[in-house]
PQR file with spaces between the fields and no chain letter, atoms N, CA, C, O and H, PARSE charges and radii, in Angstrom:
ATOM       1  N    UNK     1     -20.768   -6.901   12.695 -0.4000 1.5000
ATOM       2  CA   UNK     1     -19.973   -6.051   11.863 -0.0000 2.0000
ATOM       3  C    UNK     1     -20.155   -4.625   12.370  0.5500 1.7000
ATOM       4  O    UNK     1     -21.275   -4.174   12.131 -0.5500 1.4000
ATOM       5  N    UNK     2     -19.240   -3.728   13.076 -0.4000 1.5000
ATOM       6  CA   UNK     2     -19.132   -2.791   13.337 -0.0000 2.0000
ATOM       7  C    UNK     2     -19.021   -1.833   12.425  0.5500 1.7000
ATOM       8  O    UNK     2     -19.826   -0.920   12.607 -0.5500 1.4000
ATOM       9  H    UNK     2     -18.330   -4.095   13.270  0.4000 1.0000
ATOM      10  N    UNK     3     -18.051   -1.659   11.163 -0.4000 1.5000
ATOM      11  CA   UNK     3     -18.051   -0.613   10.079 -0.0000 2.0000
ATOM      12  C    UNK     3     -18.041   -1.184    8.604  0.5500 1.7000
ATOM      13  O    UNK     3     -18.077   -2.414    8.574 -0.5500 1.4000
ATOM      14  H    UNK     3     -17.397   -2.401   11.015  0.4000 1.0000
ATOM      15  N    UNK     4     -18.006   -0.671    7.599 -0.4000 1.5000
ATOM      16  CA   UNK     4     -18.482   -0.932    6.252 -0.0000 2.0000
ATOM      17  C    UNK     4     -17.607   -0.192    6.044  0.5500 1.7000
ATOM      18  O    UNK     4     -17.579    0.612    6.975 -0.5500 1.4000
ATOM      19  H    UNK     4     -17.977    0.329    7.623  0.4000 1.0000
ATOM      20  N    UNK     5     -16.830    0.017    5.317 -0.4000 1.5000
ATOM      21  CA   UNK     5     -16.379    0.833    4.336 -0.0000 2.0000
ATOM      22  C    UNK     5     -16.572    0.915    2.606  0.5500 1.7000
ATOM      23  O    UNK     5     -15.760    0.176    2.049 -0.5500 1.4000
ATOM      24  H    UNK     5     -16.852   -0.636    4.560  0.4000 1.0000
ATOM      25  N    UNK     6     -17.500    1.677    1.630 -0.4000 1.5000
ATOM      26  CA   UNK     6     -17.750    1.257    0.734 -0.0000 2.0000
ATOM      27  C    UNK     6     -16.984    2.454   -0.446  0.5500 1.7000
ATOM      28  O    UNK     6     -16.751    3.656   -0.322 -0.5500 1.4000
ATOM      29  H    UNK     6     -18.160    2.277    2.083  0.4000 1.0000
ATOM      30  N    UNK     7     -16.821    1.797   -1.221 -0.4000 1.5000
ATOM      31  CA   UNK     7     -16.470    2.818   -2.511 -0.0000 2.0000
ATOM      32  C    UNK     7     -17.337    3.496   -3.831  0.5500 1.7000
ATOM      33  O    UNK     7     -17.296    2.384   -4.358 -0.5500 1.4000
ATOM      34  H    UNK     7     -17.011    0.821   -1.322  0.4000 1.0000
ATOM      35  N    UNK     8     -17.652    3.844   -4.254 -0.4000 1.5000
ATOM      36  CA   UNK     8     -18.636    4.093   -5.332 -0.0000 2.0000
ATOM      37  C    UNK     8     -19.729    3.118   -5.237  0.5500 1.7000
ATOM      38  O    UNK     8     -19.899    2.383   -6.209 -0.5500 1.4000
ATOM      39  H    UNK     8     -17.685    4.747   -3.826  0.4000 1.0000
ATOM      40  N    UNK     9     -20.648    2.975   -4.011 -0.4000 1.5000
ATOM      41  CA   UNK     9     -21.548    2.300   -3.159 -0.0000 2.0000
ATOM      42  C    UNK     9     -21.304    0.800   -3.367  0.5500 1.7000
ATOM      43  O    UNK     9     -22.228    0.083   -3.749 -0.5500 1.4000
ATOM      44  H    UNK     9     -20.509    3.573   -3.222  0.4000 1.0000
ATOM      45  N    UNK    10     -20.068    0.305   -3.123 -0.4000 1.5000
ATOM      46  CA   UNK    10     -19.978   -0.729   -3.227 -0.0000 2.0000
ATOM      47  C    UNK    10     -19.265   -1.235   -2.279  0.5500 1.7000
ATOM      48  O    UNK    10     -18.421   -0.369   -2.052 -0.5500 1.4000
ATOM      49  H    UNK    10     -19.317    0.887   -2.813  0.4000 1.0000
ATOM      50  N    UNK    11     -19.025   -2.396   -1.357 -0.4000 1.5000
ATOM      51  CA   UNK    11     -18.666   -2.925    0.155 -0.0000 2.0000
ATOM      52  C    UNK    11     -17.102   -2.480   -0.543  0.5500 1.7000
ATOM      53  O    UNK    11     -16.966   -2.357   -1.760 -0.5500 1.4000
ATOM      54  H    UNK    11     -19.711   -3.100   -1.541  0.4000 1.0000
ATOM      55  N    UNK    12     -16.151   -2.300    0.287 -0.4000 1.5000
ATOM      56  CA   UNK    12     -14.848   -2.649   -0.380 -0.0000 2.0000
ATOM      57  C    UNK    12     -14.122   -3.439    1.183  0.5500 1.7000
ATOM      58  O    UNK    12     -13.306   -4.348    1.030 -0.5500 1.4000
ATOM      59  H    UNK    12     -16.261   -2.399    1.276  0.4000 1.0000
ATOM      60  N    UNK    13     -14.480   -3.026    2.479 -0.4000 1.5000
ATOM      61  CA   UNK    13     -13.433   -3.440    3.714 -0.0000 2.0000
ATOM      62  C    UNK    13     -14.660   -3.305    4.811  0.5500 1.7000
ATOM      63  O    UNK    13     -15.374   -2.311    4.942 -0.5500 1.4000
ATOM      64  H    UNK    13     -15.143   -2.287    2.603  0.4000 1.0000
ATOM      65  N    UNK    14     -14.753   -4.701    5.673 -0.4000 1.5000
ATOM      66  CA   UNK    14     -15.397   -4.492    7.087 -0.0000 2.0000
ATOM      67  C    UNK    14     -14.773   -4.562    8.178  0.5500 1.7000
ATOM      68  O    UNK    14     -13.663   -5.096    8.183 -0.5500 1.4000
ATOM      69  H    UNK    14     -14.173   -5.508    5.566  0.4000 1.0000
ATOM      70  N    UNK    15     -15.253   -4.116    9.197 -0.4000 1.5000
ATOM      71  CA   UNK    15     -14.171   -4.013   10.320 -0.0000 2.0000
ATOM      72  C    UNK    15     -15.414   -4.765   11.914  0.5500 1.7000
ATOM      73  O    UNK    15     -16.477   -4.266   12.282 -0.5500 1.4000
ATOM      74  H    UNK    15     -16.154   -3.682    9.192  0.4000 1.0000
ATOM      75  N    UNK    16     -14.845   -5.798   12.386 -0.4000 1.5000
ATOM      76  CA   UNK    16     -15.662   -6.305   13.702 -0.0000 2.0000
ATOM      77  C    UNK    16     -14.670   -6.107   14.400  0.5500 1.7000
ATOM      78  O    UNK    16     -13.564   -6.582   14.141 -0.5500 1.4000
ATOM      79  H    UNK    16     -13.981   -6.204   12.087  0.4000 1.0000
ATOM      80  N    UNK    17     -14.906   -5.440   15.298 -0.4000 1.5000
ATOM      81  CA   UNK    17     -13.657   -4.437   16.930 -0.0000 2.0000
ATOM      82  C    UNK    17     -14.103   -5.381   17.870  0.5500 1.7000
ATOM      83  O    UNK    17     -15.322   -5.479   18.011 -0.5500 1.4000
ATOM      84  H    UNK    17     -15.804   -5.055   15.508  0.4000 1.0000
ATOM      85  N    UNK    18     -12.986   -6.460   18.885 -0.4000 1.5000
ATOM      86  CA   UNK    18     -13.677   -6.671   19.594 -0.0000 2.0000
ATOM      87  C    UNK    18     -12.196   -6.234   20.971  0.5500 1.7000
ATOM      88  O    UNK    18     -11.333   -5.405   20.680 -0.5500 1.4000
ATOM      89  H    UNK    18     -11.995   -6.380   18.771  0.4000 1.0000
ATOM      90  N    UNK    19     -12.199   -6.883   22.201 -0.4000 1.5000
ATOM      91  CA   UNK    19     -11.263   -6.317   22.715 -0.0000 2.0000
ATOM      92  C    UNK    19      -9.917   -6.927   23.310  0.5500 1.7000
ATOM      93  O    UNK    19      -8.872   -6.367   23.641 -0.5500 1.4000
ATOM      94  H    UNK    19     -12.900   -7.556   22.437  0.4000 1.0000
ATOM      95  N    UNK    20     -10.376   -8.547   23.339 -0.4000 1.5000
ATOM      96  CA   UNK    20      -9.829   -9.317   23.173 -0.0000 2.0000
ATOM      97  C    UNK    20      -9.787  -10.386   22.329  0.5500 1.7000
ATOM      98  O    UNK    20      -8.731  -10.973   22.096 -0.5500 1.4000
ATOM      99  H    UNK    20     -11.225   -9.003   23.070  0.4000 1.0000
ATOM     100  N    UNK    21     -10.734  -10.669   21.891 -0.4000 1.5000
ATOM     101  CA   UNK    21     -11.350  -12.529   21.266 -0.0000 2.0000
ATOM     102  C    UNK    21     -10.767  -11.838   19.861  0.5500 1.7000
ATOM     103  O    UNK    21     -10.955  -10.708   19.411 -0.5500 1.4000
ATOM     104  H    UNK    21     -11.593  -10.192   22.080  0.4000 1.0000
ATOM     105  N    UNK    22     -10.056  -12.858   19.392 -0.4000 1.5000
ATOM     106  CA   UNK    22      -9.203  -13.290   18.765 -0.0000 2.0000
ATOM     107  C    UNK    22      -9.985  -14.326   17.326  0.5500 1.7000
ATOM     108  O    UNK    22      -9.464  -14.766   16.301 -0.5500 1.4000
ATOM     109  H    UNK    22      -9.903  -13.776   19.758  0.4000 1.0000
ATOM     110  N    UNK    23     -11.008  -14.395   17.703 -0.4000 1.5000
ATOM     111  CA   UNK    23     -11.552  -16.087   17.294 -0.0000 2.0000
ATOM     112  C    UNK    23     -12.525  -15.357   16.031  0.5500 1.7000
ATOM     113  O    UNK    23     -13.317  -14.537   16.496 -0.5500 1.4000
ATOM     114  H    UNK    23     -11.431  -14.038   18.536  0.4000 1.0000
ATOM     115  N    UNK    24     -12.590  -15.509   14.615 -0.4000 1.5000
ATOM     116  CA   UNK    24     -13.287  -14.748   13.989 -0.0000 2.0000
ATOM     117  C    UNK    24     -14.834  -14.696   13.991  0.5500 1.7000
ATOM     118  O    UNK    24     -15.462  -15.713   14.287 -0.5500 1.4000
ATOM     119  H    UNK    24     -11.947  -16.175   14.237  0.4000 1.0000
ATOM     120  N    UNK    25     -15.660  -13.202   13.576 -0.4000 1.5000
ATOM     121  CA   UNK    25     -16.636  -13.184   14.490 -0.0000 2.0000
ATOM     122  C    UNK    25     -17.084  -13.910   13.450  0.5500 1.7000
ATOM     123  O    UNK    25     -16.482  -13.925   12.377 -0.5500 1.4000
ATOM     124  H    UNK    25     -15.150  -12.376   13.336  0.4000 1.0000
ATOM     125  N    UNK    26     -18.417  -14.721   13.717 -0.4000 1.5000
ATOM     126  CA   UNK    26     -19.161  -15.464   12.494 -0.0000 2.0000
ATOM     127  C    UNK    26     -20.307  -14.408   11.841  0.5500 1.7000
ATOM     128  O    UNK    26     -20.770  -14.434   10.701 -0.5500 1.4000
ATOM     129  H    UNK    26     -18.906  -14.708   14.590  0.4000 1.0000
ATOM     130  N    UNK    27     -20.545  -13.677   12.698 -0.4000 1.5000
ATOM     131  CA   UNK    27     -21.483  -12.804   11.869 -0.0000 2.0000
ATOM     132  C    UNK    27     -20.946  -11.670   10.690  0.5500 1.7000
ATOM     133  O    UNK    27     -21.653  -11.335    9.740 -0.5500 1.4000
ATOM     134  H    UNK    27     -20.169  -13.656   13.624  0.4000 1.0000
ATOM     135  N    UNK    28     -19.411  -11.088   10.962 -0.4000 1.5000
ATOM     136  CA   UNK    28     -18.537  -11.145    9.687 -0.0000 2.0000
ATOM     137  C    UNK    28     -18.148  -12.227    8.898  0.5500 1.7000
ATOM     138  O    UNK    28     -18.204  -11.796    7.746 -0.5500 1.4000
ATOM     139  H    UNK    28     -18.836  -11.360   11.734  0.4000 1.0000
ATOM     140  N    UNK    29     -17.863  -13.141    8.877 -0.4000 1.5000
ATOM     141  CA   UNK    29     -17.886  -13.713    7.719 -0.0000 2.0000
ATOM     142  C    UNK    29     -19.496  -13.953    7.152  0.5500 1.7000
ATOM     143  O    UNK    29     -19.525  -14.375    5.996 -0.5500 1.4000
ATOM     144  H    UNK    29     -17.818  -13.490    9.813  0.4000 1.0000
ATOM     145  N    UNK    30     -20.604  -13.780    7.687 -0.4000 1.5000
ATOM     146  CA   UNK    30     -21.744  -13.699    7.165 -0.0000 2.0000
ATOM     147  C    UNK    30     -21.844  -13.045    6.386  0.5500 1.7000
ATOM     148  O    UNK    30     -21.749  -13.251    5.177 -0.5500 1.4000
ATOM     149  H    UNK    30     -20.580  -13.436    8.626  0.4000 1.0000
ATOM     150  N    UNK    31     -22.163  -11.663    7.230 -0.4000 1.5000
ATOM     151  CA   UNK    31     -22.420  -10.290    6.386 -0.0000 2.0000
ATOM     152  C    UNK    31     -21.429  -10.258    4.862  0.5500 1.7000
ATOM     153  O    UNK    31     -21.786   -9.854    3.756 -0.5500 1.4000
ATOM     154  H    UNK    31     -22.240  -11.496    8.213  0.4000 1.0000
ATOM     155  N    UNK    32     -20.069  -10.844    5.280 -0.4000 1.5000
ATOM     156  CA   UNK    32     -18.859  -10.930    4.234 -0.0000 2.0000
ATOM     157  C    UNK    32     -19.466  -11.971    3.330  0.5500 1.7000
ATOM     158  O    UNK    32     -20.283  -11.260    2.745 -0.5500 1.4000
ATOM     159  H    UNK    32     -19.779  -11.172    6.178  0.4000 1.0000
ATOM     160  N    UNK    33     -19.597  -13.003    2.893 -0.4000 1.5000
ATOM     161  CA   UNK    33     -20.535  -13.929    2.282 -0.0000 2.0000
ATOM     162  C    UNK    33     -21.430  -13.113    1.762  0.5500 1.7000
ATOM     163  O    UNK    33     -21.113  -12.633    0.674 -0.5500 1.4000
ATOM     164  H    UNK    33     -18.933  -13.581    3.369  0.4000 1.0000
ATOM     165  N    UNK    34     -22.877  -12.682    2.385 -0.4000 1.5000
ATOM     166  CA   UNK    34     -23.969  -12.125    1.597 -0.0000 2.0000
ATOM     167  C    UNK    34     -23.698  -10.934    1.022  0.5500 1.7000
ATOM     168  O    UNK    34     -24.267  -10.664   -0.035 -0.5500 1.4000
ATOM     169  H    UNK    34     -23.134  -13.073    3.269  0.4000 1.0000
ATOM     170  N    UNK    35     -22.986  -10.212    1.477 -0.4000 1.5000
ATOM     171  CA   UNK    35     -22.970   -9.267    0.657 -0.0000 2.0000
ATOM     172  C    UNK    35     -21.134   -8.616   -0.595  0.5500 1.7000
ATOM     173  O    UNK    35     -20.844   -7.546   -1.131 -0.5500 1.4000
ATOM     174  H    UNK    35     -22.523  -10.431    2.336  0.4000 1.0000
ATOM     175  N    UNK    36     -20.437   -9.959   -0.512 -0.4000 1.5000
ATOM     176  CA   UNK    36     -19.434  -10.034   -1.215 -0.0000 2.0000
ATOM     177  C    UNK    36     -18.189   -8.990   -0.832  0.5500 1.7000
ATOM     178  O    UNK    36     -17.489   -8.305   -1.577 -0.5500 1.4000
ATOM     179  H    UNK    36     -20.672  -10.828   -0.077  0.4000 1.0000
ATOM     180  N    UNK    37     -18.186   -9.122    0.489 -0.4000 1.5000
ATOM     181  CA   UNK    37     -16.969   -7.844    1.001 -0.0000 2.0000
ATOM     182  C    UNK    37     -15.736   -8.510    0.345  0.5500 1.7000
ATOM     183  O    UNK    37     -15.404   -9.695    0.309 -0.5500 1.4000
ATOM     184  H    UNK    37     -18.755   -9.678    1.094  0.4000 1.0000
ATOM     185  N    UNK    38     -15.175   -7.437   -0.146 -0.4000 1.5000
ATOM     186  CA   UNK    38     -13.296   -8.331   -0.575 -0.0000 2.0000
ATOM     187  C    UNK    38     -12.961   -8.324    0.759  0.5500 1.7000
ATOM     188  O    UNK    38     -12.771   -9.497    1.083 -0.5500 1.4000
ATOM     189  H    UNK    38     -15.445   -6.474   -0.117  0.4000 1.0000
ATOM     190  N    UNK    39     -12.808   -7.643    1.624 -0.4000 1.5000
ATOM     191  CA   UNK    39     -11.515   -7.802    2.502 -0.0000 2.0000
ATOM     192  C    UNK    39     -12.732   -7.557    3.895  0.5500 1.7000
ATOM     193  O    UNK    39     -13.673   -6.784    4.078 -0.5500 1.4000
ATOM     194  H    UNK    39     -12.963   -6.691    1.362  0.4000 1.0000
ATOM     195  N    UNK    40     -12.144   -8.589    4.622 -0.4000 1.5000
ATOM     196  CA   UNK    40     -12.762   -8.914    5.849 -0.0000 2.0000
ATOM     197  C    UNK    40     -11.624   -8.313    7.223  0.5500 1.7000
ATOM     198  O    UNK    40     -10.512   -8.841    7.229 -0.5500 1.4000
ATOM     199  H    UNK    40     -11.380   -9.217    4.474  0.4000 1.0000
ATOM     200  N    UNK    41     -11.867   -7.434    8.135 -0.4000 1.5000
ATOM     201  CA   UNK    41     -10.738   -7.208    9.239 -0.0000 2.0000
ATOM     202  C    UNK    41     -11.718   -7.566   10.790  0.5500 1.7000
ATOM     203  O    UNK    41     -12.907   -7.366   11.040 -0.5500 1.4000
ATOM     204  H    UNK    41     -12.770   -7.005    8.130  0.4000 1.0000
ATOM     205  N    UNK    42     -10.624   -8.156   11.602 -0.4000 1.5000
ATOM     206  CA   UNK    42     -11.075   -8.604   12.681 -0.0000 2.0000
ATOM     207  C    UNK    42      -9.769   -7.599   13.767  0.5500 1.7000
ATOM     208  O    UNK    42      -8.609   -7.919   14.025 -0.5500 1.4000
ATOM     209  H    UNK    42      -9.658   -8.319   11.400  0.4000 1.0000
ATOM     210  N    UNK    43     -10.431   -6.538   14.132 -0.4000 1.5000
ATOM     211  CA   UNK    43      -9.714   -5.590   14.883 -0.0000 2.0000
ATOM     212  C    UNK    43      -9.837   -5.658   16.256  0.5500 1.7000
ATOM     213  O    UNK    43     -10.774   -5.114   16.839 -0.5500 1.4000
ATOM     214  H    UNK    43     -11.374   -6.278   13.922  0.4000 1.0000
ATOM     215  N    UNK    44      -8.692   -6.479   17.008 -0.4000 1.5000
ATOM     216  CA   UNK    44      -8.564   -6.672   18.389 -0.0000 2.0000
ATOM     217  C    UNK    44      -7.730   -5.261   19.084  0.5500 1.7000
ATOM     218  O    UNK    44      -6.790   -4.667   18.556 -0.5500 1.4000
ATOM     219  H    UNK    44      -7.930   -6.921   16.534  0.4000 1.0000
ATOM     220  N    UNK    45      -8.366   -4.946   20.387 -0.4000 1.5000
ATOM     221  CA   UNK    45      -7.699   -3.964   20.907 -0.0000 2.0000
ATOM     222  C    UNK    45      -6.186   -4.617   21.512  0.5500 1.7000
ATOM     223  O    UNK    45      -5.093   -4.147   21.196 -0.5500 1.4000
ATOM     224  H    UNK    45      -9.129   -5.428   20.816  0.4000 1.0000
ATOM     225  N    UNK    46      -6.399   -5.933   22.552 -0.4000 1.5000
ATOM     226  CA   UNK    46      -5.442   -6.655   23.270 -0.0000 2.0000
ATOM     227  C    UNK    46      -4.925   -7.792   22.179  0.5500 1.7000
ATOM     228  O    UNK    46      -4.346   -8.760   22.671 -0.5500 1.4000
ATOM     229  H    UNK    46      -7.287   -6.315   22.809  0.4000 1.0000
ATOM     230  N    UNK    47      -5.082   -7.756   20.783 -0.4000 1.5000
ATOM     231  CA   UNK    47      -4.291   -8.523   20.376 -0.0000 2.0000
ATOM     232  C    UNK    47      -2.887   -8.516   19.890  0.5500 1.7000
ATOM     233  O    UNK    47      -2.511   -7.620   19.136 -0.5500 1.4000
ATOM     234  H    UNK    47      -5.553   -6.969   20.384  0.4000 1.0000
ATOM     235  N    UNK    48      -2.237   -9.291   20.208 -0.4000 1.5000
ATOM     236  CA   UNK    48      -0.518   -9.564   19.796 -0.0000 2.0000
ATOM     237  C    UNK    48      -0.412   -9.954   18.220  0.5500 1.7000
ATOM     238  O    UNK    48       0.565   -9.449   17.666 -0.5500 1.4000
ATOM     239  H    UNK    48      -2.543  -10.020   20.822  0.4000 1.0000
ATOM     240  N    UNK    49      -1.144  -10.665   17.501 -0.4000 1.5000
ATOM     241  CA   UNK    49      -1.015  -11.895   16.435 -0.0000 2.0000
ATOM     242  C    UNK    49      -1.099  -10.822   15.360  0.5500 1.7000
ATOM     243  O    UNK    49      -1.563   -9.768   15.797 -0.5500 1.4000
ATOM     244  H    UNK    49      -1.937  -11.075   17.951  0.4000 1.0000
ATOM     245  N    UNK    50      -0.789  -10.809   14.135 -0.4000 1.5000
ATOM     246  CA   UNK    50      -1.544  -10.849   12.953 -0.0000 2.0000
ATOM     247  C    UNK    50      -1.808  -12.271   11.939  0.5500 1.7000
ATOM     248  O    UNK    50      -0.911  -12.907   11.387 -0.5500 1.4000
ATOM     249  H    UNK    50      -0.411  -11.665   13.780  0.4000 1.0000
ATOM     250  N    UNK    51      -2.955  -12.498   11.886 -0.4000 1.5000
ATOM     251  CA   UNK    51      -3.216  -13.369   10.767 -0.0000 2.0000
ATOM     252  C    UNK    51      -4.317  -13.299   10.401  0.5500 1.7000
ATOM     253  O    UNK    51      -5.011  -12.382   10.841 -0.5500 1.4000
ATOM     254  H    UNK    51      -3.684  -11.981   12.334  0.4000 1.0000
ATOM     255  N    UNK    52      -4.898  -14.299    9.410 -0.4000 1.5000
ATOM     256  CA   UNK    52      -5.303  -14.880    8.242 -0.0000 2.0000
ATOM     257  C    UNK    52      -6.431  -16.114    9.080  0.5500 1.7000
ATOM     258  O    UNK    52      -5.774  -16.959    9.689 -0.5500 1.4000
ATOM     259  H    UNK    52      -4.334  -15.044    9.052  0.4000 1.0000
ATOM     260  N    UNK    53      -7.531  -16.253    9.152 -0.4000 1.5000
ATOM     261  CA   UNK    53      -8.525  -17.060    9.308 -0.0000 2.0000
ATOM     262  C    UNK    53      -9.598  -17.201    8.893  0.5500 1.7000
ATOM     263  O    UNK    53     -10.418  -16.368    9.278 -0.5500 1.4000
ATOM     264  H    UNK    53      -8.064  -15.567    8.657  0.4000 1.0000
ATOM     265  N    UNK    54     -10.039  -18.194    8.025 -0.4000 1.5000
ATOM     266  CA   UNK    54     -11.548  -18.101    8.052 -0.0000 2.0000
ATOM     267  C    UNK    54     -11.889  -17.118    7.441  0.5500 1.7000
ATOM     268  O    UNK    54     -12.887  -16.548    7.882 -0.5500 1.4000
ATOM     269  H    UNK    54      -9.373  -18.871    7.712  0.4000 1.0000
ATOM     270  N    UNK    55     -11.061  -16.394    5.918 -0.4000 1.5000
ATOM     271  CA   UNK    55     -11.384  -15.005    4.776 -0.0000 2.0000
ATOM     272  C    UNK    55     -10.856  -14.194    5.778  0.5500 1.7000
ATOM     273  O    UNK    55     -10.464  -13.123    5.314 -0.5500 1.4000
ATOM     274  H    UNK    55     -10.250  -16.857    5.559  0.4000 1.0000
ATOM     275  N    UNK    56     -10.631  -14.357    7.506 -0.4000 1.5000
ATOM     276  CA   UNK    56     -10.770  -12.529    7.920 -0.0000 2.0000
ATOM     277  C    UNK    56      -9.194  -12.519    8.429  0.5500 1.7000
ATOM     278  O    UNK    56      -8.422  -13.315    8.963 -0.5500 1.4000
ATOM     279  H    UNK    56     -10.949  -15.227    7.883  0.4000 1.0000
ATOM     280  N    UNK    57      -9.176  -11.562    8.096 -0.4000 1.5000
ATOM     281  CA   UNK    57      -7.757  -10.710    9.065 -0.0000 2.0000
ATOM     282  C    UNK    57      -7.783  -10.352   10.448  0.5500 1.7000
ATOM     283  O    UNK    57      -8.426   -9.352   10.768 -0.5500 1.4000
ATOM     284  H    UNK    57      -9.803  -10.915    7.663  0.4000 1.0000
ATOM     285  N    UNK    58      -7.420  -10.755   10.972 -0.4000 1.5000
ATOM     286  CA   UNK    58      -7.428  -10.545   12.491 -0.0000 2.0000
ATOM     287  C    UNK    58      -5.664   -9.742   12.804  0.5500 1.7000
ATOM     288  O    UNK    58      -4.563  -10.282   12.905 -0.5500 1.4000
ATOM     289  H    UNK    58      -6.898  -11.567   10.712  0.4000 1.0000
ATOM     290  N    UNK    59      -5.974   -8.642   12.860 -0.4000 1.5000
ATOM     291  CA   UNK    59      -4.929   -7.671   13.507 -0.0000 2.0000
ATOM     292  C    UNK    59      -5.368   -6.409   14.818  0.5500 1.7000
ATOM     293  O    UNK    59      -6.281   -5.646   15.135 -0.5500 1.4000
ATOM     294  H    UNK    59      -6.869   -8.203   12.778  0.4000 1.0000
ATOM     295  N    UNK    60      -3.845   -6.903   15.298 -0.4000 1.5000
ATOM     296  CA   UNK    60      -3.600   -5.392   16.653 -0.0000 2.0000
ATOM     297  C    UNK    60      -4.521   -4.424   15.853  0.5500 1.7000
ATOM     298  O    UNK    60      -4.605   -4.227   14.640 -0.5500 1.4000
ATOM     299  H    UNK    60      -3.103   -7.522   15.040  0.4000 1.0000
ATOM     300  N    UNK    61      -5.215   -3.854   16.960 -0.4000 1.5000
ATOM     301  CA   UNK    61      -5.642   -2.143   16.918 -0.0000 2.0000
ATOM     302  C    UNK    61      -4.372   -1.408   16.138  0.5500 1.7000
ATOM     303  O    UNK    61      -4.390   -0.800   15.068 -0.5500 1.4000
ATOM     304  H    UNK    61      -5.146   -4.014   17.944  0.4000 1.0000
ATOM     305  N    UNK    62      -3.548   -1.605   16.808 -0.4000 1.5000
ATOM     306  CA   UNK    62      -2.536   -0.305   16.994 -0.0000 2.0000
ATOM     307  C    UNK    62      -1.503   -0.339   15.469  0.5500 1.7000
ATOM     308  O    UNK    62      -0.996    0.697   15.040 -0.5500 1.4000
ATOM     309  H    UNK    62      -3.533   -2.099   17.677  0.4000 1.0000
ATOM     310  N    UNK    63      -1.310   -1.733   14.763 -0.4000 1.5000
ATOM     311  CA   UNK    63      -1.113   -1.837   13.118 -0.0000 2.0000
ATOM     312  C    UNK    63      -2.817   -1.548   12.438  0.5500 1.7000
ATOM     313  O    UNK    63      -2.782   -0.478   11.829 -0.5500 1.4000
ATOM     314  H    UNK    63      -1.722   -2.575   15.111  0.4000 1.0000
ATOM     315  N    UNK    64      -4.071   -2.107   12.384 -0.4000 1.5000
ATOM     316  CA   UNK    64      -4.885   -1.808   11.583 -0.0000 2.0000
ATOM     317  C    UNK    64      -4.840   -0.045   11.859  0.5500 1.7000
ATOM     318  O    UNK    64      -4.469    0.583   10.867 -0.5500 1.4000
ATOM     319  H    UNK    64      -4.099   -2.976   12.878  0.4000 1.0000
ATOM     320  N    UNK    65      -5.156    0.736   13.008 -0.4000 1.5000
ATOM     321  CA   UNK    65      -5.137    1.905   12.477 -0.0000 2.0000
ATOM     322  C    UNK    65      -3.391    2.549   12.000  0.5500 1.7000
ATOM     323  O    UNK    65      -3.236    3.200   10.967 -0.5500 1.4000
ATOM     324  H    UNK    65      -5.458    0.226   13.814  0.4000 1.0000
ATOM     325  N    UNK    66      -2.899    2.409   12.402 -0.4000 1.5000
ATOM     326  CA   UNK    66      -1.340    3.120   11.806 -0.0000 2.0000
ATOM     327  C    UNK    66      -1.365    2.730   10.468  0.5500 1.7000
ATOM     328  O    UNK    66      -0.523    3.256    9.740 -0.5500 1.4000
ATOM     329  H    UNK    66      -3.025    1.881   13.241  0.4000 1.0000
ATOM     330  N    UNK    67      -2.307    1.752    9.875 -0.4000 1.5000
ATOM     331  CA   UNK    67      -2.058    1.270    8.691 -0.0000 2.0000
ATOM     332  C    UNK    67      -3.142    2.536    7.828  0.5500 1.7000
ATOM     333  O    UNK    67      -2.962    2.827    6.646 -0.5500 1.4000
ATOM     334  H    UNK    67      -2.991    1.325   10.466  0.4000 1.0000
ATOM     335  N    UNK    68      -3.919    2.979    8.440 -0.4000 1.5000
ATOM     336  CA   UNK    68      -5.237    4.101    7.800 -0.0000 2.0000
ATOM     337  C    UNK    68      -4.686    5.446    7.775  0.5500 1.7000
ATOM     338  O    UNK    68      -5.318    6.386    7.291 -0.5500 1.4000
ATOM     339  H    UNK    68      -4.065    2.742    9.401  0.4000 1.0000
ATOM     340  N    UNK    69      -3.269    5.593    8.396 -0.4000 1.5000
ATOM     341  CA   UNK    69      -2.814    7.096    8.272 -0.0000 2.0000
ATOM     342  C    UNK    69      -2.085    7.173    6.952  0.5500 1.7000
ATOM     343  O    UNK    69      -1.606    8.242    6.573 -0.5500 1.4000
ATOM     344  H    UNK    69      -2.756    4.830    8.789  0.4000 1.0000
């Protein structure tokens, strides 16, 4: 798990960056499990896809950040 994002100290969004792999990381859905993240993101630099696997979101770089402006 690369970032946390929390709200009134509480998990709310994680983010695992990888640059191609596509495949969700297992140590996010861990960390996501123990410590009850709602929303799980799997942020590929070279990815094409958006979806839904395994709790995590796996989206393009280039929609997850355009989506933070």
């Amino acid at each position: 798990m690369d970032f946390l994002v929390t709200v009134k100290n509480r998990p709310w969004f994680a983010v695992e960056a990888k640059v191609r792999d596509e495949t969700p990381a297992k140590a996010l859905r861990y960390f996501g499990e123990r410590l009850q993240i709602p929303l799980l993101y799997q942020v590929v630099l070279g990815g094409h896809r958006d979806f839904e696997s395994e709790g995590v979101r796996v989206v393009p770089a280039p929609r997850f950040l355009a989506s933070l402006a």
